[in-house]
Backbone bond lengths (Angstrom), bond angles and torsions (degrees), N, CA, C in turn:
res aa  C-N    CA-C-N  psi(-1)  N-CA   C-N-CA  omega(-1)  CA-C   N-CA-C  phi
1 X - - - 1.473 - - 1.534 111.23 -
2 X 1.482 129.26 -47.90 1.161 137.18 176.85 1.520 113.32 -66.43
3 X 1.604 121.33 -29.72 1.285 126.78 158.23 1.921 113.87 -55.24
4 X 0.997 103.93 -45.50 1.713 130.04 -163.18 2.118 83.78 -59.85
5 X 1.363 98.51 -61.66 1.626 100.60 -160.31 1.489 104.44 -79.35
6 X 1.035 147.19 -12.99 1.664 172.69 109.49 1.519 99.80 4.42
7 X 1.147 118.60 -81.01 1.663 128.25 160.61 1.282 113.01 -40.50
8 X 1.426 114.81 -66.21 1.653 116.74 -169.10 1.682 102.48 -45.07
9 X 1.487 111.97 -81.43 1.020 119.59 -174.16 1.685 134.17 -42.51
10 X 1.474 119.26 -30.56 1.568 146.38 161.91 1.770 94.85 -56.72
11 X 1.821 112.57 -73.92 1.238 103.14 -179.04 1.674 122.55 -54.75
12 X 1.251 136.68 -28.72 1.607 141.86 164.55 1.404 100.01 -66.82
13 X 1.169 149.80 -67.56 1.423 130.86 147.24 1.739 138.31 1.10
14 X 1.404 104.62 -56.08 1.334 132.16 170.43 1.373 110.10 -57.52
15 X 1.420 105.27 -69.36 0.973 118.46 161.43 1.790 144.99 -51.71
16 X 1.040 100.05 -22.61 1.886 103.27 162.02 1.190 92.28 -85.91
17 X 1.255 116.55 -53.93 1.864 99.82 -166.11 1.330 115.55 -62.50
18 X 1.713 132.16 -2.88 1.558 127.56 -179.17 1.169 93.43 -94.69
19 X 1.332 117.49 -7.02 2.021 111.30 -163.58 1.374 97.94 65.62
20 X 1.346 124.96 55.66 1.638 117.87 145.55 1.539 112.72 -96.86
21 X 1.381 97.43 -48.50 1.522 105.46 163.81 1.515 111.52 -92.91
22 X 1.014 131.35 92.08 1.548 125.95 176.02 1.690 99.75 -74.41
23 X 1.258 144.71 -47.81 1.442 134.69 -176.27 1.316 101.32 -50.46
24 X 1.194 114.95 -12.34 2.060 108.56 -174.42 1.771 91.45 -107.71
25 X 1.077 132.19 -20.72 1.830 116.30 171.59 1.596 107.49 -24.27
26 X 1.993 112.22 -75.43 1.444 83.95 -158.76 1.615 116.14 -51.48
27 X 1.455 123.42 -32.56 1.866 110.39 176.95 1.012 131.59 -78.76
28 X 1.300 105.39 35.32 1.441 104.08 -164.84 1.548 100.64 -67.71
29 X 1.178 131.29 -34.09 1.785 147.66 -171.16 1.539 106.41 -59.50
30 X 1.112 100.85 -66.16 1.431 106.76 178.58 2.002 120.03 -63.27
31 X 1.087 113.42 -38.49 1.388 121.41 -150.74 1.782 66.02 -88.78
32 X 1.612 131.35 -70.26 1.734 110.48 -149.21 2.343 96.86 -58.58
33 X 1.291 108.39 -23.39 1.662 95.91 -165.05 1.317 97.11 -76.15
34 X 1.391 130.90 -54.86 1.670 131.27 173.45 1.360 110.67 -43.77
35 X 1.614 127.84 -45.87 1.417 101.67 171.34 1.649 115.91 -86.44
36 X 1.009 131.01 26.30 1.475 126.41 -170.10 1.318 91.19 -120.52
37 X 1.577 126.74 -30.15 1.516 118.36 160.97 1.358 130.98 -76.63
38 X 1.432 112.37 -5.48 1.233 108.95 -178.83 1.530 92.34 -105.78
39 X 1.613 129.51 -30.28 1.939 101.71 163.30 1.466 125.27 -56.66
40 X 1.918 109.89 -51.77 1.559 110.79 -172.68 1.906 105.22 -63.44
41 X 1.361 107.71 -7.49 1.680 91.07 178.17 1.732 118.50 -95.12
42 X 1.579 72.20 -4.48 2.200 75.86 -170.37 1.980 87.18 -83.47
43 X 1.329 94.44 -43.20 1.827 98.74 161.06 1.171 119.99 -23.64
44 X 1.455 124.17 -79.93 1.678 144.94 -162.51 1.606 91.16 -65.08
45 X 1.232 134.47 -56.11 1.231 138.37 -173.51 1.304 109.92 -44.26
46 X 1.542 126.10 -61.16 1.344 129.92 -161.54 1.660 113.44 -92.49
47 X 1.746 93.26 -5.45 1.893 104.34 171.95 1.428 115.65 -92.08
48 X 1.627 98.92 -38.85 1.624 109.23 -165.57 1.150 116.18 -125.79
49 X 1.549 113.93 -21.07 1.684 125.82 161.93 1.951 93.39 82.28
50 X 1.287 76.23 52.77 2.130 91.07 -179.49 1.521 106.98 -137.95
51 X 1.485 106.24 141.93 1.549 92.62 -168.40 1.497 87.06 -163.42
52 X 1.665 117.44 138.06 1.348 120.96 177.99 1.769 102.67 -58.80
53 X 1.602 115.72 -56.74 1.371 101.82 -163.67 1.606 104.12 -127.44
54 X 0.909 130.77 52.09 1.916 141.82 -165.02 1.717 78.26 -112.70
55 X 1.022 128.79 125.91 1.757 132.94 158.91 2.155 97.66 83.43
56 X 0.962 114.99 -5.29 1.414 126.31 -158.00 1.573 135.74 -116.35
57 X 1.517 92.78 -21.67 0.922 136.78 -159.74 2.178 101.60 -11.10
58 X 1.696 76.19 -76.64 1.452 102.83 -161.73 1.709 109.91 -55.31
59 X 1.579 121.53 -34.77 1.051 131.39 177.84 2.067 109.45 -68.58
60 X 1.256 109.86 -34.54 1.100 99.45 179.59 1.925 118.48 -67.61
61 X 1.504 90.98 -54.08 1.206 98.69 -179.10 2.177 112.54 -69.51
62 X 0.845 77.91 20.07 1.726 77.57 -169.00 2.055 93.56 -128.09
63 X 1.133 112.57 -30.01 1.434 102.15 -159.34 2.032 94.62 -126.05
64 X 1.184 119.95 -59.16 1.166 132.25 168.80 1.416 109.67 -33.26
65 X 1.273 109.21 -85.34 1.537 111.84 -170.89 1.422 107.45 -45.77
66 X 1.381 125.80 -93.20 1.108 136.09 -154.28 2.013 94.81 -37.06
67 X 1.524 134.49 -62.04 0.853 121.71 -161.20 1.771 121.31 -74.94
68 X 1.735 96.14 2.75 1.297 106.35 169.75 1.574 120.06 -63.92
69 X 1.847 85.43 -47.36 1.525 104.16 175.01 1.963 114.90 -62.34
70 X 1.228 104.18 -29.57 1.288 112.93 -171.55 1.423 99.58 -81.29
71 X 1.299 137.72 -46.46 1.586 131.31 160.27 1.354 114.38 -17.00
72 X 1.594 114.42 -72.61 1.574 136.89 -169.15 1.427 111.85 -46.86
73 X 1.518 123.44 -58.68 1.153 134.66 -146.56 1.994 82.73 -97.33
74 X 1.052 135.07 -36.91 1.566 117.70 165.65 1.486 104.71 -56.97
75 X 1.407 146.80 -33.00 1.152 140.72 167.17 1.950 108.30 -69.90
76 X 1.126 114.74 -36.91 1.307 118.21 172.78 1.433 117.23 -65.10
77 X 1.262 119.47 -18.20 1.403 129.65 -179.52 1.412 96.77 -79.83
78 X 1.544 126.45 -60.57 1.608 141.96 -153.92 2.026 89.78 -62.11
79 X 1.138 125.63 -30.94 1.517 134.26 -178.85 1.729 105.54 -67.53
80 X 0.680 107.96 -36.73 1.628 105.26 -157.55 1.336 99.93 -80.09
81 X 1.500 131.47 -23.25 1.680 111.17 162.21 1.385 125.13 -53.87
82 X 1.418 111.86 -39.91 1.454 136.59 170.64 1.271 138.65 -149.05
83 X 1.560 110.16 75.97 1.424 117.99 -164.57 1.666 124.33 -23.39
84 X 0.933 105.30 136.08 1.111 110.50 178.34 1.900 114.90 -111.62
85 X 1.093 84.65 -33.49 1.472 101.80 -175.68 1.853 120.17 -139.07
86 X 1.332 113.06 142.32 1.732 96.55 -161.39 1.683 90.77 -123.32
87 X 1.387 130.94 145.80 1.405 117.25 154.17 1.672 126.45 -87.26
88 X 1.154 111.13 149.13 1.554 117.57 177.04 1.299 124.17 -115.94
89 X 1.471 115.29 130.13 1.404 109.75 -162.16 1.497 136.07 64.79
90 X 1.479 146.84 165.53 1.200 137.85 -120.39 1.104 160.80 82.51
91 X 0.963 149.03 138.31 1.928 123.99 -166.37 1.011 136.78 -47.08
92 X 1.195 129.37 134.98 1.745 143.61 -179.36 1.203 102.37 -48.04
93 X 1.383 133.17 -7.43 1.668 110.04 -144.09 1.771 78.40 -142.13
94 X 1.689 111.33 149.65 1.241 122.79 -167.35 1.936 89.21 -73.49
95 X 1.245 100.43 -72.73 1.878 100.97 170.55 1.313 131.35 -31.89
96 X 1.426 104.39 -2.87 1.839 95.64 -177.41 1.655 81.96 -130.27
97 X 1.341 149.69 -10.94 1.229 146.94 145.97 1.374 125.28 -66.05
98 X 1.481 112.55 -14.88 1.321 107.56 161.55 1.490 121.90 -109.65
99 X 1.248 113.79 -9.48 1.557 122.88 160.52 1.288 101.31 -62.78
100 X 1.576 127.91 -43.95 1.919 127.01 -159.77 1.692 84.60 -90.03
101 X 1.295 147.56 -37.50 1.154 120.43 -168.47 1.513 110.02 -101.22
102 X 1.465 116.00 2.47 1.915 108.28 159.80 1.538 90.72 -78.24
103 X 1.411 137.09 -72.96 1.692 117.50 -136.77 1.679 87.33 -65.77
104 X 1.476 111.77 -38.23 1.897 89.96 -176.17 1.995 120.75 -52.22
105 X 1.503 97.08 -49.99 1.612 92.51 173.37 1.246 124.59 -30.17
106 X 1.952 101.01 -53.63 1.577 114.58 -151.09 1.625 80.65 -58.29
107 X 1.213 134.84 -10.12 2.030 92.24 -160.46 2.078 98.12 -108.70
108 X 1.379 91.68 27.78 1.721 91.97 -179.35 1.843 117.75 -66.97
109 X 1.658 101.93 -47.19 1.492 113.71 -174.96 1.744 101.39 -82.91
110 X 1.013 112.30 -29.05 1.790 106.94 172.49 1.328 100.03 -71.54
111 X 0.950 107.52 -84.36 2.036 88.98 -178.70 1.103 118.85 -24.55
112 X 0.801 148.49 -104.88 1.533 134.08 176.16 1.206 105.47 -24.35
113 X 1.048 150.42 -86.16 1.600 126.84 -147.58 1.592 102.31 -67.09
114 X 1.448 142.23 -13.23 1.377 130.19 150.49 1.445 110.30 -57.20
115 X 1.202 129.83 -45.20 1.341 132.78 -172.63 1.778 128.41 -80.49
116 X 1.822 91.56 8.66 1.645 118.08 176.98 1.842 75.91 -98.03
117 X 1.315 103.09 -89.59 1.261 108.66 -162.44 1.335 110.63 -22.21
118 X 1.369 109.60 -53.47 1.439 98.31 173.85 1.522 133.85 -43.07
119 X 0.871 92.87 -47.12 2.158 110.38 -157.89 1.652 83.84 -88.96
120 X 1.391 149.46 -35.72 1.459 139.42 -139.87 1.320 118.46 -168.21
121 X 1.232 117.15 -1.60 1.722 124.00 -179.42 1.436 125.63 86.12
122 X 1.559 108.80 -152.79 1.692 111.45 141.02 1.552 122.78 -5.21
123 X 1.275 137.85 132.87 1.073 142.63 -177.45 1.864 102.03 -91.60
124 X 1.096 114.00 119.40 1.492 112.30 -177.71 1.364 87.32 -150.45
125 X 1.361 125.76 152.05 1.506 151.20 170.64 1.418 124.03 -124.93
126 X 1.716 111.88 128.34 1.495 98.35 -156.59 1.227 122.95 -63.81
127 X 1.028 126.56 151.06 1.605 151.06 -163.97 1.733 90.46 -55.26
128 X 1.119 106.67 -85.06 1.517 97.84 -168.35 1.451 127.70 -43.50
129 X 1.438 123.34 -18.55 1.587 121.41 -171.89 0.930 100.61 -80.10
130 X 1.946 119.74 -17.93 1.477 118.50 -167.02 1.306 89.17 -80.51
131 X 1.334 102.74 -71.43 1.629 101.33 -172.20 1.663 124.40 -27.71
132 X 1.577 107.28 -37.71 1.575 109.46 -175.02 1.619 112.15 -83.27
133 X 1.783 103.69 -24.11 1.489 99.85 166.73 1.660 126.55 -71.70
134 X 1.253 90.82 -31.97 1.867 92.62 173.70 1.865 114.15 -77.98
135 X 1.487 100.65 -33.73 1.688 90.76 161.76 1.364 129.41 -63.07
136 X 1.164 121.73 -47.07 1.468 140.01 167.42 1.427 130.34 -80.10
137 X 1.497 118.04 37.69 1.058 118.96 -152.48 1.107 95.88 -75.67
138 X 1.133 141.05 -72.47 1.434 134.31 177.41 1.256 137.42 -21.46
139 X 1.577 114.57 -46.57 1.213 110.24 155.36 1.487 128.80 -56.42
140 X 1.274 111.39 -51.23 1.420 132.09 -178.94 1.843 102.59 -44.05
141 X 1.421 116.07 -40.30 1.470 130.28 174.88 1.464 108.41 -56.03
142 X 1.587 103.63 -66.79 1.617 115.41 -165.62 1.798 88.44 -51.29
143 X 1.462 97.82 -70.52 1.386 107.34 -152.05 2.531 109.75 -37.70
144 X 1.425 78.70 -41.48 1.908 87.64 171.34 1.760 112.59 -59.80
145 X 1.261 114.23 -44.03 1.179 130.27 -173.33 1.547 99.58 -59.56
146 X 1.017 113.83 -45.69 1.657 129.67 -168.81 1.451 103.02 -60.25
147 X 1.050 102.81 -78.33 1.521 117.42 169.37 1.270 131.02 -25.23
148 X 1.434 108.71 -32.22 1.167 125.94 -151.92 1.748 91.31 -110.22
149 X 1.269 110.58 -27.70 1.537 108.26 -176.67 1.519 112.46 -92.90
150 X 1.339 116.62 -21.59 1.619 113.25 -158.69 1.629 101.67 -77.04
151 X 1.021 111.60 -28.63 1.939 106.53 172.64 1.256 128.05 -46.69
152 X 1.552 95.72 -22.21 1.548 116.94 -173.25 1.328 111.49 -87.06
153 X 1.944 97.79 -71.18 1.530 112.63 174.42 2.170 119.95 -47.50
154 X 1.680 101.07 -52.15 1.520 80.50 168.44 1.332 102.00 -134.86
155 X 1.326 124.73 127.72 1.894 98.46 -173.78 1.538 79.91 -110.31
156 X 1.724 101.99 131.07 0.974 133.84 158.73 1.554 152.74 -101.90
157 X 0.982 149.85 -99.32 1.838 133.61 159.06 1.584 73.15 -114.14
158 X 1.794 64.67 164.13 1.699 94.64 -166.65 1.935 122.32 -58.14
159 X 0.977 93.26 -11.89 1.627 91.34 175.35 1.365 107.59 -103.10
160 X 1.365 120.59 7.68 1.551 120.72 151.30 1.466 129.64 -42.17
161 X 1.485 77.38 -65.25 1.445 87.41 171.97 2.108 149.52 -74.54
162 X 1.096 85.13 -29.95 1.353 141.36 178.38 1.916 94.41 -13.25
163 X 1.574 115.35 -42.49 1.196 123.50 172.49 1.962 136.65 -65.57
164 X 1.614 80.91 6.57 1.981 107.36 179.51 1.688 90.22 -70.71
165 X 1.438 120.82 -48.09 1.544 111.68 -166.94 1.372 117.94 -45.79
166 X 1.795 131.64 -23.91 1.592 148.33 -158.88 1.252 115.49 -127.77
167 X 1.778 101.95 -6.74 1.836 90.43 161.00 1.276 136.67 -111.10
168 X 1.711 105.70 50.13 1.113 121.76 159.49 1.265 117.70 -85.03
169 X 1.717 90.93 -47.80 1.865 118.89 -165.22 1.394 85.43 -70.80
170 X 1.905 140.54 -47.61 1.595 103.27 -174.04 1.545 120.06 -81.11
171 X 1.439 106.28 17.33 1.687 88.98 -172.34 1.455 99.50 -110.79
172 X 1.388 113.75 0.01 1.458 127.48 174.72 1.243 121.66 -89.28
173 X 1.653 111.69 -63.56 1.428 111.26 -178.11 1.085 144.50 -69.14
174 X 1.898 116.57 20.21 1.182 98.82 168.28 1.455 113.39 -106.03
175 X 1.758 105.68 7.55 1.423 111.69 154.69 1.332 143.34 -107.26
176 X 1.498 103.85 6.52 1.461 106.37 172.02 1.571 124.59 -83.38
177 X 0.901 121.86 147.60 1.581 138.56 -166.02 1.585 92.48 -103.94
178 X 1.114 118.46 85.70 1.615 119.39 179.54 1.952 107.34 -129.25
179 X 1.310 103.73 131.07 1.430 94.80 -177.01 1.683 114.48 -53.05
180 X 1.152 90.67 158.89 2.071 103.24 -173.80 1.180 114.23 -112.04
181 X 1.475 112.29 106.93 1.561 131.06 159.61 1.412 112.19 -55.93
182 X 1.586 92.72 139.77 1.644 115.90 165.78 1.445 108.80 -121.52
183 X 1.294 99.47 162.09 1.813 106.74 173.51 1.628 91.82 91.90
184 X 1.836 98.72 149.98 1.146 116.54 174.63 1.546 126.58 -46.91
185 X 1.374 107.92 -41.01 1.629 124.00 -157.32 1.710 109.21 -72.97
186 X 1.056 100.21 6.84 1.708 110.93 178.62 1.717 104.60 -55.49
187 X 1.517 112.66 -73.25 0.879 118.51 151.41 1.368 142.30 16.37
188 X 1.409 84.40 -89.37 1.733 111.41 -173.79 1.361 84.74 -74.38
189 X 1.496 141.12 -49.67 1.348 116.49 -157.90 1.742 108.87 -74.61
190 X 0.812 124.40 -4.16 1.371 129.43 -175.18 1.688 109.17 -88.29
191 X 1.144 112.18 -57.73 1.430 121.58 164.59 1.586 104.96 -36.24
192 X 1.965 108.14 -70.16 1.339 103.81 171.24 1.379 134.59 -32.33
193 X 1.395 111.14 -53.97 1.748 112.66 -172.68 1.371 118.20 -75.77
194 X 1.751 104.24 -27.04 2.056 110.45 171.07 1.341 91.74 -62.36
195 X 1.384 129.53 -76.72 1.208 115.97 -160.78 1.657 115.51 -38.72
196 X 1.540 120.30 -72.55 1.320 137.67 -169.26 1.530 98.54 -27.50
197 X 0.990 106.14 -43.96 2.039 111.71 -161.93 1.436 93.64 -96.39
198 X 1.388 133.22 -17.27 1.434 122.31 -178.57 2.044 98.37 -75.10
199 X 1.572 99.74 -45.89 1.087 92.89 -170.08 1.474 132.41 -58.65
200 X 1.854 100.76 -43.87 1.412 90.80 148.43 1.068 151.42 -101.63
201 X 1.622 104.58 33.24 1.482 114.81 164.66 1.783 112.46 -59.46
202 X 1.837 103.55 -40.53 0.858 110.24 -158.16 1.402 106.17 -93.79
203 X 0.974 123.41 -27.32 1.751 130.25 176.35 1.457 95.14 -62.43
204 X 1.665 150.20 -58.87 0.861 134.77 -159.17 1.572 93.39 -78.74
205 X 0.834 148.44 -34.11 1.830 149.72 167.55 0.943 108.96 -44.86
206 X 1.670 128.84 -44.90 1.650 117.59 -164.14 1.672 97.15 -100.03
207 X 1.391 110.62 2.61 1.971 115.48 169.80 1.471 109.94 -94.52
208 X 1.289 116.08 -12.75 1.817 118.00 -169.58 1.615 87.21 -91.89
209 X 1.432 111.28 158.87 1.678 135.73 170.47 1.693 93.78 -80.89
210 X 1.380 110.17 -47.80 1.286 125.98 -177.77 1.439 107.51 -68.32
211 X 1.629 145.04 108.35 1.085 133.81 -159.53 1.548 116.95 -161.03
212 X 1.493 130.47 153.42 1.312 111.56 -176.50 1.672 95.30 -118.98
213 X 1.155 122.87 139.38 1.880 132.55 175.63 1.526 103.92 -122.20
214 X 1.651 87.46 143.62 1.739 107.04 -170.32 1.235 117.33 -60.51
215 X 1.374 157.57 115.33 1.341 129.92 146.12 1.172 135.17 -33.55
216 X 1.660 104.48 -44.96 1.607 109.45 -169.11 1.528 119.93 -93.36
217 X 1.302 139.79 148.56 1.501 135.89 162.59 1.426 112.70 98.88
218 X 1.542 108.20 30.86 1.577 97.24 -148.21 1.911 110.90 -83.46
219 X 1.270 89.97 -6.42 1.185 100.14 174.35 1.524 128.17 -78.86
220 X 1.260 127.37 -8.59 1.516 164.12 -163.32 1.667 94.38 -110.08
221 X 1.841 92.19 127.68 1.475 105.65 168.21 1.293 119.97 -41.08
222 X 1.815 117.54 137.59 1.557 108.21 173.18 1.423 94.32 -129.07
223 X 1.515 97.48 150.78 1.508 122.68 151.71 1.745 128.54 -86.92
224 X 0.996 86.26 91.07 1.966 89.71 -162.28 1.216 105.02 84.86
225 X 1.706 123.60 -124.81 1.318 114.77 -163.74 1.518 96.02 -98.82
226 X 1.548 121.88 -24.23 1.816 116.41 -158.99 1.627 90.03 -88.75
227 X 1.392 92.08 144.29 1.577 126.24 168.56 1.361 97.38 -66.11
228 X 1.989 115.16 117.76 1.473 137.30 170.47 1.692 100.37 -13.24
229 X 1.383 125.99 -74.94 1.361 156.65 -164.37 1.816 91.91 -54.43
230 X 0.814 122.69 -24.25 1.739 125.34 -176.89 1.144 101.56 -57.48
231 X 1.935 108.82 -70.90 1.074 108.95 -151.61 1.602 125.22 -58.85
232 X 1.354 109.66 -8.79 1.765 98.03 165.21 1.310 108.91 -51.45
233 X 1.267 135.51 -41.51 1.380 143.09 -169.79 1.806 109.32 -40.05
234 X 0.985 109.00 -43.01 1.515 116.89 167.83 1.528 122.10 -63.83
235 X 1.369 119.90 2.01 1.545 108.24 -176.37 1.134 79.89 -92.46
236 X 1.430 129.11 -75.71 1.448 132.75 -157.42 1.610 100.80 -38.58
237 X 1.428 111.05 -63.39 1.626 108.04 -170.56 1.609 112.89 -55.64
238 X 1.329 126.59 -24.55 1.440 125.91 144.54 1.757 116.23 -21.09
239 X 1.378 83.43 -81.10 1.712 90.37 174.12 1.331 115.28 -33.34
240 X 1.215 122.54 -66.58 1.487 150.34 -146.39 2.131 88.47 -65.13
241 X 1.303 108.55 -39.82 1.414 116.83 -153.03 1.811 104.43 -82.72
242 X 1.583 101.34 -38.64 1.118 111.66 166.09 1.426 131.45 -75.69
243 X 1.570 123.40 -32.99 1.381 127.64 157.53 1.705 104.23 -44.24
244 X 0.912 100.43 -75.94 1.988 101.92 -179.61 1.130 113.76 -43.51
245 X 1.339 133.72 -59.83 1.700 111.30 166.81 1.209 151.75 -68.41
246 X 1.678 94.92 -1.68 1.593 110.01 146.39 1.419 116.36 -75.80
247 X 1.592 131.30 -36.22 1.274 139.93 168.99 1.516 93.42 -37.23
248 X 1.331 120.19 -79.41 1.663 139.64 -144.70 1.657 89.49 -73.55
249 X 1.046 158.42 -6.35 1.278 163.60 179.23 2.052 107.20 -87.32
250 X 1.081 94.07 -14.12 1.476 105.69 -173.47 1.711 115.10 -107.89
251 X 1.503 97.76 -9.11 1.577 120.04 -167.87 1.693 98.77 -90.83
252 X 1.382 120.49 113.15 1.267 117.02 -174.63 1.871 97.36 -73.11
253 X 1.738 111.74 118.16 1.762 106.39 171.12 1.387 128.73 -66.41
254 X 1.709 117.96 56.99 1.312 134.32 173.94 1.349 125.32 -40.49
255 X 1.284 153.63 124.81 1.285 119.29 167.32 1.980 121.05 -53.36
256 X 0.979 124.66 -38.15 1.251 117.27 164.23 1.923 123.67 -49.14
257 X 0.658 111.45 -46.05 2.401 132.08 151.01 1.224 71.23 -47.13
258 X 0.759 145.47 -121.84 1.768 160.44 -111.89 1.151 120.52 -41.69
259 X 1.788 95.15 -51.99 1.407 95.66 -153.58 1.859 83.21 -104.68
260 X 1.370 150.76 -8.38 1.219 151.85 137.76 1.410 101.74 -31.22
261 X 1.369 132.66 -72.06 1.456 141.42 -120.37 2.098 73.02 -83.84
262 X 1.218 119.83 -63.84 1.317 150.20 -153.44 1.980 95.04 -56.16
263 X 1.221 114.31 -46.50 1.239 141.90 -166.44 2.067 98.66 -72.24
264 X 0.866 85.40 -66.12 1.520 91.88 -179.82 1.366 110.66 -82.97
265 X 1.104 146.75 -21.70 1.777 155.28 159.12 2.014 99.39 -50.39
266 X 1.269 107.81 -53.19 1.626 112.75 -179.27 1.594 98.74 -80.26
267 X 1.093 117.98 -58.55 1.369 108.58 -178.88 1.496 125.38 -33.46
268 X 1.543 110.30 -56.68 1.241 113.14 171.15 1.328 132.56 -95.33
269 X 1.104 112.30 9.22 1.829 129.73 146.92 1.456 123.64 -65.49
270 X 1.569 98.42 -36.91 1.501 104.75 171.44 1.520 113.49 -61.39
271 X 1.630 116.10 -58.41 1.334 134.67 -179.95 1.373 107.84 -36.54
272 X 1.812 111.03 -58.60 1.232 106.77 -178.43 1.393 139.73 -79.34
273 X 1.714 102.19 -20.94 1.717 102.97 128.00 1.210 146.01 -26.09
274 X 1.087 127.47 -68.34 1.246 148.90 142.16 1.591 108.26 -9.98
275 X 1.448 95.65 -98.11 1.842 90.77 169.36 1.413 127.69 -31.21
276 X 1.307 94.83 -64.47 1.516 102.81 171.05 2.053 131.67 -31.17
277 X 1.704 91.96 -42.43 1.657 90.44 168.32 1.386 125.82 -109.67
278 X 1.890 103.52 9.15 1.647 106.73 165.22 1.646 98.62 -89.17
279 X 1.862 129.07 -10.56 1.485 97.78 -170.40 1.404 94.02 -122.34
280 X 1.789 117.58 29.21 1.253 125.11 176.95 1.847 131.96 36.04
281 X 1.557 81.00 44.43 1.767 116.83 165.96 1.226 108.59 -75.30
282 X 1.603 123.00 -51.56 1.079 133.31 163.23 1.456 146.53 -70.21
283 X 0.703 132.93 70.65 2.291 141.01 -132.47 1.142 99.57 -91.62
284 X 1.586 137.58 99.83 1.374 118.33 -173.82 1.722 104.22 -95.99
């Protein structure tokens, strides 16, 4: 059945974006990533016996999503001193732009963690970063904190900033309880799965009507819409994607969690809507 709606939804996807269905253009983003997560997970399931919400249900949709969405829009905040990135097309109306940019968020931290499973299995993080994040916690704090403030304090050219993608992962990891990888290939598999999911982050982006384009680098080869030089940007946010869903793994999926996590995820999607089409970040 989840295979059955996997297809449906990918093909209605396909389809707004060919202009067969034009009433489905603006979703085209959401409807092809929701069904492409519900094939690669029926995937991981029957390869690795891993599944965002199979045994889980209630925790995903209660703790996952919403803080998927809540990931994005803290990176959507770090933009608005100095765009980095603008969206095109979408609804006229702040309420139907923040309905299309929560279900799009929610599928930011599932992608990636389908695209671990994919490339490497089990989610484990190497042993030593843990070890050096729980020794160094403090630094690891300041240094996230930092990161996290200088967009504000001076926003500068674009590789100023550039260090927002990893200060999630340091303000996280020296408290997450995430199993610990050994062996070299940690690494490489991490690189692997940012990229894999960067790439089709961006292939399904430069196929939607609905779409976000770079400001910066424009002069620099691109792959779809991101500037060649971007895509490192995805290893780190790898990290960043996997610290948090070890976070959210620790979050009992209560209905009270739920409907909080859910409550404040729309709330401040709206807000940043809002901003977004008074400082014309947002282009409908």
């Amino acid at each position: 059945m989840l295979i059955a709606a996997g297809f449906v939804l990918l093909a209605t996807g396909i389809a707004g974006s060919a202009g067969v269905l034009p009433a489905m253009r603006e979703l085209t983003y959401p409807l092809l990533w929701w069904g492409l997560l519900l094939l690669v997970d029926e995937w991981n399931f029957r390869r690795r016996g891993l599944s965002l919400w199979r045994g889980n249900a209630a925790a995903f949709f209660a703790v996952t999503v919403p803080v998927s969405a809540l990931l994005w829009l803290f990176f959507e905040l770090l933009n608005v001193p100095r765009p980095e990135w603008v969206y095109l097309g979408g609804f006229h109306t702040i309420a139907g732009q923040t309905a299309l940019g929560f279900v799009a968020f929610a599928t930011v931290v599932p992608i990636e963690i389908e695209a671990w499973w994919l490339v490497r299995g089990r989610i484990a993080i190497a042993a030593p970063l843990l070890n050096v994040a729980r020794q160094w916690r403090w630094a690891f704090l300041v240094a996230g904190i930092a990161l996290v403030a200088l967009p504000w304090i001076q926003p500068g050219p674009w590789y100023w900033n550039q260090g927002m993608w990893i200060a999630p992962a340091l303000l996280l990891l020296p408290f997450v309880r995430a199993e610990r990888a050994d062996g070299g290939t940690w690494i490489a598999d991490l690189c692997a799965s940012g990229l894999l999911a960067g790439f089709f982050w961006e292939g399904l982006n430069w196929a939607s009507h609905t779409h976000w384009e770079y400001a910066i680098l424009k002069s620099a080869p691109h792959v779809f819409q991101m500037p060649l030089p971007g895509y490192i940007g995805f290893i780190p946010f790898a990290l960043t994607c996997l610290a948090v869903y070890e976070a959210c793994r620790t979050i009992r999926g209560s209905i009270a969690t739920g409907v909080m996590l859910w409550v404040l995820a729309i709330g401040l999607m709206f807000v940043v809507t809002e901003v977004y089409f008074e400082r014309g970040i947002w282009r409908p």
